[in-house]
Phi, psi and omega in degrees: 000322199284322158305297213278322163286355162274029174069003176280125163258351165291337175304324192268000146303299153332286186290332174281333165298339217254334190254352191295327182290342194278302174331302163282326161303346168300281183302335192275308189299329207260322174245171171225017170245103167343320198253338170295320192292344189273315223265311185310308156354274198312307193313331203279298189308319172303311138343290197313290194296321169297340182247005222295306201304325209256011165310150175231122174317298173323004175237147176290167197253003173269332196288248175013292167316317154300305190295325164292325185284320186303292210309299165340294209267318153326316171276357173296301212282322186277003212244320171314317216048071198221146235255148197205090188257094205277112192256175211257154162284004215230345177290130190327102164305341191256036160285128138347098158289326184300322178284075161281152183270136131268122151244138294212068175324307187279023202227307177333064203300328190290319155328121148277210188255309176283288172338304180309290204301358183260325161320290191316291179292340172271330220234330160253346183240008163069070188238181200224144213285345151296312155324304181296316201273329177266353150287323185264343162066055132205206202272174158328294190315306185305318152316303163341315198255345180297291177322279159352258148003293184268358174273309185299357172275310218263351196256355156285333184291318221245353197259328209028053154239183180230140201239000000 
């Protein structure tokens, strides 16, 4: 890596032959449409080559590389508006994909009232944890941690893990 930010570009032959499979198996679990996973493919490695400078040697360059990809495809989803659920690897592989659940946060009793309503506003109406704080009238961190909260209560309910 260190070569290729110093303008050696056969280094970035190397490191993309060597990493491209990982990626794309990354990306093949997380999406299911080809041409979105070809086009994110490309988004990520473009990324990749555009941030080379701000890589730090103290990370590993797949850890780095996953974290782009992560990122890539979170801006993919939010850009789509299109709903995006990171499920655990531990998870019942013989689940229905076809029975999707929806579930009904205000229905949600294990919920407090400020948990629901911060959920709700972060994740369905796309507001921002400043937004949020001032509907509930108090700060951003505490929202933060108001979210945080009611989401590991709903991935214990639904996931039964603890994270």
């Amino acid at each position: 890596m260190e070569l290729y930010q110093n303008g050696e570009y056969m280094a970035f032959e190397i490191l993309f032959h060597r990493h491209q499979s990982k990626v794309y198996a990354y990306l093949h679990k997380r999406v299911h449409d080809k041409n979105v996973i070809d086009d994110l493919f490309q988004n990520i490695f473009t990324k990749f080559h555009k941030s080379k400078k701000q890589y730090s040697p103290k990370y590993p360059v797949l850890a780095w590389l996953y974290t782009i990809s992560r990122s890539v495809m979170l801006d993919y989803y939010k850009k789509s508006k299109q709903t995006f659920v990171e499920l655990s690897e531990n998870m019942a592989s013989n689940e229905d994909p076809s029975n999707e659940s929806q579930v009904n946060i205000q229905q949600e009793k294990m919920l407090t009232d400020d948990e629901k309503e911060a959920i709700t506003l972060r994740y369905l109406s796309d507001q921002d944890f400043e937004e949020i704080s001032n509907k509930l009238k108090t700060t951003p961190s505490n929202v933060r941690k108001i979210v945080s909260r009611g989401l590991q209560k709903l991935r214990i309910k639904y996931v039964g893990e603890k994270s």
